[in-house]
N, C-alpha and C positions, 0 to 999 in steps of 0.2 A: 684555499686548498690545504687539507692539513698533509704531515710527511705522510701517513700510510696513504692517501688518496693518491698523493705521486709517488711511492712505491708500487700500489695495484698500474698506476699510468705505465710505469715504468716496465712492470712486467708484459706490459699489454704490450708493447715497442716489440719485446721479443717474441710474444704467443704471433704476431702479425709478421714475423719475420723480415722484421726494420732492425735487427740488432746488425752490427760494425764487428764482423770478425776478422782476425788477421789474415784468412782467405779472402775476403772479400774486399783484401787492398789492391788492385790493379793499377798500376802506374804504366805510364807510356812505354812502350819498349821492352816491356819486364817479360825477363826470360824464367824459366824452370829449372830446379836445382833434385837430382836422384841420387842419392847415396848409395855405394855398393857396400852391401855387409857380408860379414862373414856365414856360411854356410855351417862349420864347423865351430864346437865350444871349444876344441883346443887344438894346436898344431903349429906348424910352423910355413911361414911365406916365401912360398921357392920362386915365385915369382908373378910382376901383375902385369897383364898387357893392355893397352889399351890402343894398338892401333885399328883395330876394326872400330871400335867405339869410334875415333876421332874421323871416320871416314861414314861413318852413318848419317842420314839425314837430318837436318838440321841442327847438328849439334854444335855448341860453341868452343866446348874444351871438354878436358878428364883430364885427373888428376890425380895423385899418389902422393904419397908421404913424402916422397923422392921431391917432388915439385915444390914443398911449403919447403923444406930445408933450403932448395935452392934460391927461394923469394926468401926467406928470415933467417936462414945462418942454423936455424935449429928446428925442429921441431915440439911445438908449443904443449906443455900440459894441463890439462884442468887442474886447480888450486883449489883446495881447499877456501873457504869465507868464512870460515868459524873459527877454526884454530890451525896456522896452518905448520904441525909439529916436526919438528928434522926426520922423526919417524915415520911419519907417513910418504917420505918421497920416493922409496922403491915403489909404491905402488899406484902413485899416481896415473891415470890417463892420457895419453895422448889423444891427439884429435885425429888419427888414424892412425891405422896398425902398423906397423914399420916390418919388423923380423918376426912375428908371432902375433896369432890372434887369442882370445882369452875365454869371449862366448859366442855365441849365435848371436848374431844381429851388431858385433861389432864393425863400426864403421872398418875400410880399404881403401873406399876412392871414391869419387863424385864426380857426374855430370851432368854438363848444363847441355839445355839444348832450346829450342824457341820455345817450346809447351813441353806442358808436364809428360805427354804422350811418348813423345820423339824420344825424350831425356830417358825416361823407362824403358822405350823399344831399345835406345843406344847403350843403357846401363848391361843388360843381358850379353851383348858380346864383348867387354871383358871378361879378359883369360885370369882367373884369379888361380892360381898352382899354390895347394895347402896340403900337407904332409901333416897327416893325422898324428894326435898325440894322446896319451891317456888323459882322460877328464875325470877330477876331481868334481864330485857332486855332492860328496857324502857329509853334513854337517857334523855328526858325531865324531869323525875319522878325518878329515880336513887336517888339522893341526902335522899330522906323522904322511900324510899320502903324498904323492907326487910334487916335487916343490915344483910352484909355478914362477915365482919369481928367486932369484937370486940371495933374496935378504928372509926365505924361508913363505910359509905358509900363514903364519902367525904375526899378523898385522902388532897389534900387541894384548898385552893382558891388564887390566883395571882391576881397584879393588877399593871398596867401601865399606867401612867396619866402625862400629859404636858399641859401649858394652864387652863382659865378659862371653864371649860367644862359647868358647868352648867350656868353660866350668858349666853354661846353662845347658848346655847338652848333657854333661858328662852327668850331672845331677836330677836331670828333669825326669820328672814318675810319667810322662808318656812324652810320646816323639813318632811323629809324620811324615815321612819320606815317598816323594816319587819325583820321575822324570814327567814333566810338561814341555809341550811342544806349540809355537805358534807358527802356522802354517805361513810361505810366503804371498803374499799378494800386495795388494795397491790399488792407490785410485784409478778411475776409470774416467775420467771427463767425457763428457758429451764431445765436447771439441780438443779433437788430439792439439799437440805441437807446432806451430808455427814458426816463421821469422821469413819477414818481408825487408830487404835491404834495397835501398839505391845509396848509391859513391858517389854518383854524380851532381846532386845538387849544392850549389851554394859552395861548394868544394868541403863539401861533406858528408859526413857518412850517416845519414838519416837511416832508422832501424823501428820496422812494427813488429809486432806482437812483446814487446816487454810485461811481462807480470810480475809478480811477487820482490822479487828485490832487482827493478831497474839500474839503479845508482854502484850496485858492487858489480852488478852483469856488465856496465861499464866501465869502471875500473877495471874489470878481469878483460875484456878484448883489448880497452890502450893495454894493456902490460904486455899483450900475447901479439898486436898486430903492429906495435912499436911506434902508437899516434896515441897524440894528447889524446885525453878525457875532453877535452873542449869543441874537439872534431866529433867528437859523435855525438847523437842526438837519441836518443829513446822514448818511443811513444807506446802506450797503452792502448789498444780495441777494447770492443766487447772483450770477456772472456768465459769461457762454457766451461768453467768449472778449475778448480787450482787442485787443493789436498795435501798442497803441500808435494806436488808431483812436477808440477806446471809453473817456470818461471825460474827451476835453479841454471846454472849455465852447464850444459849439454857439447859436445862436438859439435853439430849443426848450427849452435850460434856463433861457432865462429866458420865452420866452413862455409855457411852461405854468405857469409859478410866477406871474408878470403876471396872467397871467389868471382863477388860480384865487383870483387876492388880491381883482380884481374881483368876481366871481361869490361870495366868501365860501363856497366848498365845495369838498372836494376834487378834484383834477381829475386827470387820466391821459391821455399822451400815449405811444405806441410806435409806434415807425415798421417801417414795412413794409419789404419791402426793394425796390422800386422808389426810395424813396426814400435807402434806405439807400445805394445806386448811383449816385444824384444829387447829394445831402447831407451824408454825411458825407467829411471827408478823403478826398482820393485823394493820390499818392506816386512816387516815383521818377520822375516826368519829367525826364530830362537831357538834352542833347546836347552833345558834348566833341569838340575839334577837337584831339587830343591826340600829341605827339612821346617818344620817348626816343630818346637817345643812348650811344653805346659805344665800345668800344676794339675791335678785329678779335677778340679775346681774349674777350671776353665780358663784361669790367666794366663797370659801369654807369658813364655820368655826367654822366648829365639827365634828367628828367624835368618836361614843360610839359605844360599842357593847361587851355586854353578854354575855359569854356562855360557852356551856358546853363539855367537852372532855370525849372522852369515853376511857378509860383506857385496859378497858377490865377486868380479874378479877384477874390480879395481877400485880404490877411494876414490869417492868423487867429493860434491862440492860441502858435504855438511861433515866430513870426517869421520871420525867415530863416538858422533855426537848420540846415536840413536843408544850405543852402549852405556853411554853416562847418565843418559833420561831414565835409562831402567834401573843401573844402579841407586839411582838417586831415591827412587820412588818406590822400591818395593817392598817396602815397611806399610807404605799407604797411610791410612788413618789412625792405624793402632797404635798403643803404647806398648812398643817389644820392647823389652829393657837392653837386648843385645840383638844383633843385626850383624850380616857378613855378605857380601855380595863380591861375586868376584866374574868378571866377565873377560872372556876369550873373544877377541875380534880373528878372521879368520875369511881369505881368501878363497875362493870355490871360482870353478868354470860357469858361475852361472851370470844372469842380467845383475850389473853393480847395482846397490842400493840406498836406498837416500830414507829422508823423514816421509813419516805419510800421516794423515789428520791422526793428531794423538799418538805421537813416536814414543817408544819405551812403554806408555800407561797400557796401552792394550795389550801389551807383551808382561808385563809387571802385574797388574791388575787380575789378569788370565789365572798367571801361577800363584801370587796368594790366596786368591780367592779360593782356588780351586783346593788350595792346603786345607785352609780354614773349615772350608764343609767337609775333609775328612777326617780333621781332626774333632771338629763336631761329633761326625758318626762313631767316632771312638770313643768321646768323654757321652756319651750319652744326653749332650747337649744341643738342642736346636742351636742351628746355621743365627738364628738370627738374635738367640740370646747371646752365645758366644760372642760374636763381633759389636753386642751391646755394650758387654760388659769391658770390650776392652778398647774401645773408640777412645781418640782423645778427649776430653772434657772442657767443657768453658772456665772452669778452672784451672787449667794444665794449662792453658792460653798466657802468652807466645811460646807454642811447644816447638823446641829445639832441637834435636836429634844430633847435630853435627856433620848432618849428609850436606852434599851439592847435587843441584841439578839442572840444567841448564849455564853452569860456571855460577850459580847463585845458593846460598845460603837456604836450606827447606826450613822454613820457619811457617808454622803453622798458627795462622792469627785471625779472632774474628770470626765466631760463627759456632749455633749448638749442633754439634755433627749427630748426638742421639735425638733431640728432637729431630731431625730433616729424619734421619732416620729412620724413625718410630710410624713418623706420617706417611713415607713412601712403603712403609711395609702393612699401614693399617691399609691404606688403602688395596695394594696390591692384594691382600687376603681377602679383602670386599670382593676385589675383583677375579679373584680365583674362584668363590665361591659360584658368584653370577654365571661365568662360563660353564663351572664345570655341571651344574645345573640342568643350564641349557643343551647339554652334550649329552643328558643322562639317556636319553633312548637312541643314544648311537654307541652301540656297545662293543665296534672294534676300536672307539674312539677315547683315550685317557686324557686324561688333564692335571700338568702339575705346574708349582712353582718355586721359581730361582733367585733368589737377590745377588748383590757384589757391591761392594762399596768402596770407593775411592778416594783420592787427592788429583786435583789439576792443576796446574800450575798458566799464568796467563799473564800479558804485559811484559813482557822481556824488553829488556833496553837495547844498547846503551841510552838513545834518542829517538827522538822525532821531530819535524819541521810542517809548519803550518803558514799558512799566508790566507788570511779575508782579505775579501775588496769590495768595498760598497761604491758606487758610481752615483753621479746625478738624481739619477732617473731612479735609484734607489732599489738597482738589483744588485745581488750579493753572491757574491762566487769566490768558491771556497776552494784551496789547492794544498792538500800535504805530501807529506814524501810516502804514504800508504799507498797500497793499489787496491784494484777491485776485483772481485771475478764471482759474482752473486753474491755474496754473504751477510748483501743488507748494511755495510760498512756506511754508504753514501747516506742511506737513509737516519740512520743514527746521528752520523756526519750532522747532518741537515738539521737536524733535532736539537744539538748541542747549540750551533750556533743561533739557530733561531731563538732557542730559547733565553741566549745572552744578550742580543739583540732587538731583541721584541719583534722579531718579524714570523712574517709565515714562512715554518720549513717548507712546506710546498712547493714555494717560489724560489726555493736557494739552490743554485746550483752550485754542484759539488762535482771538481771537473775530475777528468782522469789522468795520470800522470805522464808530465813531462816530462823528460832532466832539462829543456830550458827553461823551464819555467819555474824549478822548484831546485836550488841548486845542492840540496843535498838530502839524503834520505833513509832510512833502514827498511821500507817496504814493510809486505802485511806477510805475516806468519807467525805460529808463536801465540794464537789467539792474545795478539798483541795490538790490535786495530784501533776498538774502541780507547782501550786507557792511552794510549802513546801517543797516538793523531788526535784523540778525540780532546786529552788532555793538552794538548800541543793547541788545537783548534780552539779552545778554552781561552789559553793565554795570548794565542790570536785576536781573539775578540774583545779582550781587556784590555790588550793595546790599543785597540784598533778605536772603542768607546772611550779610552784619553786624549787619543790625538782627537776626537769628533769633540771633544767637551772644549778643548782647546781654540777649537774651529770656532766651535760655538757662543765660546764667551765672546770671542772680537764680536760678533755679530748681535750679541746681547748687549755690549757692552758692560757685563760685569765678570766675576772673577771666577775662573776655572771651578775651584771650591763650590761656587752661589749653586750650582748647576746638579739638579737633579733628573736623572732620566729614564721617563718611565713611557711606556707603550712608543716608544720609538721617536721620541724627541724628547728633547732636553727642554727642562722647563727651570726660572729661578725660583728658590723656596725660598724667597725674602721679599719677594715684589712681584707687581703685573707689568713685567717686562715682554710678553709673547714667548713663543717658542721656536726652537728649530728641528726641524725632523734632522733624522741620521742623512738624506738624500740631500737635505741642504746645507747640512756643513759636510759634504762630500765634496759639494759643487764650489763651496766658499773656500776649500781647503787649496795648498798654494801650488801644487800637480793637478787640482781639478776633479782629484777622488781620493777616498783614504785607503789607506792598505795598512792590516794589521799584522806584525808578524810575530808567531807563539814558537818556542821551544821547549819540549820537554822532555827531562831527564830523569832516568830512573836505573840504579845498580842495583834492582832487586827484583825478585818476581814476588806476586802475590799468589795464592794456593787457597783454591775454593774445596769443599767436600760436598763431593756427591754420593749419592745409591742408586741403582736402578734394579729395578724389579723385571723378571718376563713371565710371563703367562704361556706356556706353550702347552699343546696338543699332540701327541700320538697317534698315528691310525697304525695300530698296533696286525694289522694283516699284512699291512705295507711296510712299517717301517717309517715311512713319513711323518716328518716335524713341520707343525705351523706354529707361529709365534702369532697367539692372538691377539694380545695384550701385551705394551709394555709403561711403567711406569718409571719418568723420569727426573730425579728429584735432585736440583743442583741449587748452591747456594752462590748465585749470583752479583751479591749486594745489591747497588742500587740498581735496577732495569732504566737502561736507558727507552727503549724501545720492546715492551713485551712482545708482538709479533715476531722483531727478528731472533730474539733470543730461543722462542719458542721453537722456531724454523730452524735454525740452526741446531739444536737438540734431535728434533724430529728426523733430521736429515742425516746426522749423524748415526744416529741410533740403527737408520736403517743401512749406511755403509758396517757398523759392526756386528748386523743382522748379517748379512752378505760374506765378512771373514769368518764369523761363527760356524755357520753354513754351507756356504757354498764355495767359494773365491778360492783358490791354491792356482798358482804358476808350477805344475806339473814338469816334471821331462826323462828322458829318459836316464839309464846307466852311462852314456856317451857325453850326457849337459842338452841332446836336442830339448826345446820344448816341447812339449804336447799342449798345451794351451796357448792358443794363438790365434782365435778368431772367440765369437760371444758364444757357440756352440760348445765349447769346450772348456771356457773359463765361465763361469755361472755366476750372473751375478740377480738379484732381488730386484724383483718388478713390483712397480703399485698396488698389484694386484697380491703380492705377500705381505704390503705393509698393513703391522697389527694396530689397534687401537691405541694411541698416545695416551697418558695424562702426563702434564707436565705439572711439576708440584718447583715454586723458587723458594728458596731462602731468602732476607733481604736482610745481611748482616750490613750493620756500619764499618766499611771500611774506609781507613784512614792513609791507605799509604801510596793511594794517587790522588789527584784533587778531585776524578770524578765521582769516588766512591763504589768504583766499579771492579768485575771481574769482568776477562773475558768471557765468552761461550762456546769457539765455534769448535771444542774440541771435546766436551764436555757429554759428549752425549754416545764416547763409545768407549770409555774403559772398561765400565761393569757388564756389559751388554753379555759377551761371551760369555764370562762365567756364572750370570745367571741362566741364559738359554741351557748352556749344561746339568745345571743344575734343576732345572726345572722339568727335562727330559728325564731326568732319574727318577726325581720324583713323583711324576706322572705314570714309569712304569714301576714305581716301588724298588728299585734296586740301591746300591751304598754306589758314593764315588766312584767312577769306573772312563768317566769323560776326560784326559786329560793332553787331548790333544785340538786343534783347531787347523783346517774347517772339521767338526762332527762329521765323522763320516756315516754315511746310509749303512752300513754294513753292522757297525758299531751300534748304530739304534737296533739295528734287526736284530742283534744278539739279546739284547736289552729285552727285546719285544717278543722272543720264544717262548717264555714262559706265560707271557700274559697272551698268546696266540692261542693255548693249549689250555684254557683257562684254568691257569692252577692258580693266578695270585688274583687279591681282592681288588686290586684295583681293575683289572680287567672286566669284572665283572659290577663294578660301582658306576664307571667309567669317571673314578674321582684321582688315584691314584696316591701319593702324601700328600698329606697336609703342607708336613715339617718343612722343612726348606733351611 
């Protein structure tokens, strides 16, 4: 059975509805855990009652902020896991609201009750007394409005600079200025939020639904519930989807673990998705007051831009990491000889905000791009000669800028960014053509095209941990400190080691995480999977084939050396001594199996280039945007796996199809939301998804041992600002997109002329070429 056979298996598990969610842990006895939120995005707490609650049917307990002070002396904050700065501690999180609430949907109190039913009928008669306050919503105006915490408004300010920035302004014969906005939103899992806790077993505190970083989420409860790391246990389910959303540590993983240590029985908390839309992470809020500068000619040589991050109304677990991702990165692929980026972090009454697939580049990405095509339409330059001429070059190789991103070095190595280039555009033109073609006798209908070209960055360290074990019987299971949650990780997994091994990936399994089993970890984010596990998994197996050769000489009787091992047993290449497969010097070994264990270390990230092209459509009576076409061209190095890399592109493409378009977390002047069910937050169905081609690079990279980049991030920075740009040029107009989601309104404007048919492309139904 090869790995994509038990990949399709694997899917089949889930089409047939045999997947192992963290709802679907039911343990003896296990009660129901309901969170009471805040109604209000700002105010103050005159008081919370819970005595009707405690007197409702079946309930076990409610609880307040009041209650954990008096079980821990204090009341506990979420911490930062990234950097955790003296700075950021006004505005850390508590794990419920004490004197003041901050937005809609922040936790107050919870309760338990037999079933989930009872727990929500009892949660509604809490008396929750909140004394309205003004609510800061406004990103532009945040920094001077209403302080919400004590230590100001203004989390802090960053700044990133290379080159004379301002001589390049002062001097430059043309210069580009506008404000870009990228609308708030976030992932959307299939399967919201969980955590399944029992206290009781073993005299310990066993915990389901662990994702993305198990190992820190257990460090962060021993520090908060005042028990060893040794006492807890963290187990991984299925998981319906991460993003970078799913898996940071939340209030609810510790109040369902709290609480089930009180009550002494299992407990069980999943969130809805109402809450899911209040609660967890939201993402991409920016606004960027942003310039480049040029020669008449078309060279670059500046790049500044302002702005501001909306935090939301409290740091949670990654910091103000999402600000430094964008600083780091909004130079992109080009050679600007000066660079200035300066970021305002900044507290608002709205849902706090964390990473989401592709942090900073879809925000960074947005607003250069978006410079670049108006700076084009000013030098009189196509979008894509421009960004030809100024791409780094394989000559420029290892380009250095002096930015950080990720706490790492952007060093630019390994790979021709005009060739990927040139190919994701030759084709995209092919493929504009063919469309718009086929469109030609639908004559409210335009057709134009967008590119955007990027930097990823992929592999973030500091470590990773791996463990193979081959058995007797000669099956092989494979455990590192990574998790899962679809992204094809296991199947690559599988791949690696088979292919060091001689076996079939088909037959390897590749387990899901422990923390007993794997005693130490950094988890999957960071499209860090494949190189850190996979290279960790690697050095696993090299272990793991010395100690078998070892095994194997006693049994040969000759010398570790003599021993060569090809299709899955070792043979000597000096005599006809027999062989021993890997299964029998498993069984000969002095525990009765081998176990191999890999570490791998990395203080650097690696940085792929990609483009991506869109092909979109106008129905110019309407208004309406379809993306019919998109081309996506990344330089992956070596493909471990082409399906998943593919899928992971594809998939992504269509989450920055979704922010381009549709996705914004709305709300009012007060902070309420208005998006809070799939009626009101819009996200892209199958039935919007355009036509892929997936175009790889396969540069030699050298600076992990597998040769590899990641993917799973790879396939949304450009997305937006060519959809924009491909709606312009579809209805013939200059730059005028420079906000995210594209609003309906904004096309319509776009689309009154070609309604009326005064311009040519309305009437081609071809729209520009240019792009």
């Amino acid at each position: 059975m090869s790995a994509k056979d038990a990949w399709v298996g694997d899917r089949a598990r889930y089409a047939r509805g045999q997947g192992r969610y963290v709802a679907d842990v039911r343990l003896p006895g296990q009660a129901a855990l309901c969170i009471v939120r805040s109604y209000l995005a700002h105010g103050t707490i005159g008081g919370i009652d819970v005595s009707e609650t405690l007197r409702a049917p079946g309930v076990l307990g409610a609880w307040t902020a009041a209650d954990i002070i008096a079980d821990l002396g204090e009341l506990p904050v979420i911490r930062p896991r990234i950097s955790d700065d003296p700075f950021l501690a006004p505005y850390l999180q508590g794990v419920l609201a004490r004197d003041r609430v901050r937005y809609v949907g922040e936790p107050v109190a919870v309760v338990a009750a037999e079933t989930r039913h009872l727990a929500e009928d009892a949660a509604e008669r809490v008396v929750l007394d909140l004394e309205p306050l003004e609510a800061v919503t406004d990103l532009a105006t945040a920094a001077q409005a209403t302080e919400l915490f004590d230590a100001g408004n203004l989390i802090t300010t960053s700044c990133s600079e290379f080159g004379e920035v301002d001589a390049a302004f002062a001097s430059a014969p043309v210069v580009v200025e506008h404000e870009v906005r990228t609308g708030r939103h976030s992932g959307m899992p299939m399967e919201t939020r969980g955590v399944i806790v029992d206290p009781v077993s073993d005299g310990r505190i066993t915990i389901w639904g662990a994702a993305k970083v198990p190992h820190a989420n257990r460090r962060a409860l021993s520090a908060m519930l005042g028990v060893s790391e040794a006492r807890i246990r963290m187990l991984e389910t299925d998981v319906g989807g991460g993003f970078g959303i799913r898996g940071e540590f939340y209030p609810e993983d510790f109040l369902t673990t709290w609480a089930a240590m009180q009550l002494r029985r299992p407990l069980g908390w999943i969130e809805d998705r109402w809450e899911h839309m209040v609660a967890a992470n939201q993402s991409r809020g920016q606004l960027h007051r942003a310039s480049v500068c040029a020669t008449r000619e078309g060279e670059l040589l500046g790049l500044r831009s302002e702005f501001w991050l909306d935090a939301g109304a409290y740091v949670r677990t990654v910091g103000v990491r999402v600000a430094d991702l964008t600083l780091g990165e909004l130079p992109g692929p080009y050679r600007f000889p000066s660079y200035r980026g300066r970021a305002h972090c900044v507290v608002t009454n709205l849902t706090p905000t964390g990473t989401y697939r592709s942090p900073g580049r879809f925000e960074s990405s947005f607003v250069r791009e978006r410079l670049l095509d108006m700076l084009a339409e000013r030098l009189g330059i196509g979008g894509r000669e421009l960004r030809r001429r100024n791409l780094v070059r394989p000559a420029d190789m290892p380009y250095r800028s002096g930015l950080v991103s990720a706490g790492k070095p952007v060093t630019l190595s390994a790979g021709d960014y005009p060739s990927l280039f040139d190919r994701v555009c030759g084709t995209a033109t092919q493929l504009h053509a063919e469309i718009a073609e086929s469109m030609a006798s639908e004559p409210d209908r335009v057709v134009g095209m967008g590119i955007g070209a990027f930097i990823e960055k992929s592999g973030l360290g500091p470590f990773e941990l791996a463990l193979v074990q081959v058995a007797p019987d000669g099956s092989v299971v494979v455990r590192t400190g990574a998790t899962f949650f679809g992204q094809g990780l296991h199947q690559a997994l599988a791949r690696i080691v088979g292919d060091q091994l001689h076996q079939d990936p088909g037959a390897i399994r590749v387990m899901k995480m422990d923390t007993d089993q794997v005693e130490e970890g950094i988890g999957t984010y960071a499209s860090r999977g494949v190189i850190m596990a996979g290279s960790a998994a690697l050095a696993a197996c090299r272990d793991l084939l010395d100690r078998a050769r070892h095994s194997a000489a006693l049994l040969l009787e000759v010398a570790p050396a003599a021993l060569d091992y090809q299709h899955g047993a070792f043979r000597c290449t000096s005599q006809q001594t027999g062989s021993v497969t890997l299964a029998e010097a498993a069984g000969h070994s002095p525990d009765g199996f081998l176990v191999g264990r890999g570490r791998h270390e990395a203080g650097h990230v690696t940085f792929g280039f990609g483009a991506h092209a869109a092909i979109c459509s106008v129905d110019t009576s309407t208004g309406q945007v379809r993306v019919e076409a998109m081309v996506l061209g990344y330089d992956a190095g070596r493909v471990i796996d082409a399906a998943v890399v593919e899928g992971q592109l594809q998939g992504a493409a269509m989450q920055a199809v979704g922010g381009a378009l549709l996705e914004c977390f709305s709300h009012d002047e007060a902070g309420t939301p208005l998006a809070t069910t799939f009626m009101d937050y819009l996200l892209p169905t199958a039935a919007d998804a355009p036509r892929y081609t997936v175009i790889l690079g396969d540069s030699v990279i050298t600076d992990n041992p597998l040769g590899a980049r990641g993917a799973g991030e790879a396939g949304i920075p450009g997305v937006a600002a060519a959809i924009a740009r491909a709606i312009e040029s579809a209805c013939g107009k200059p730059a005028g997109l420079f906000a995210t989601p594209i609003r309906a309104d904004a096309v319509w404007d776009m689309c009154s002329d070609l309604s009326r048919g005064t311009m040519t492309a309305g009437v081609t139904g071809q729209g520009s070429h240019e792009h």
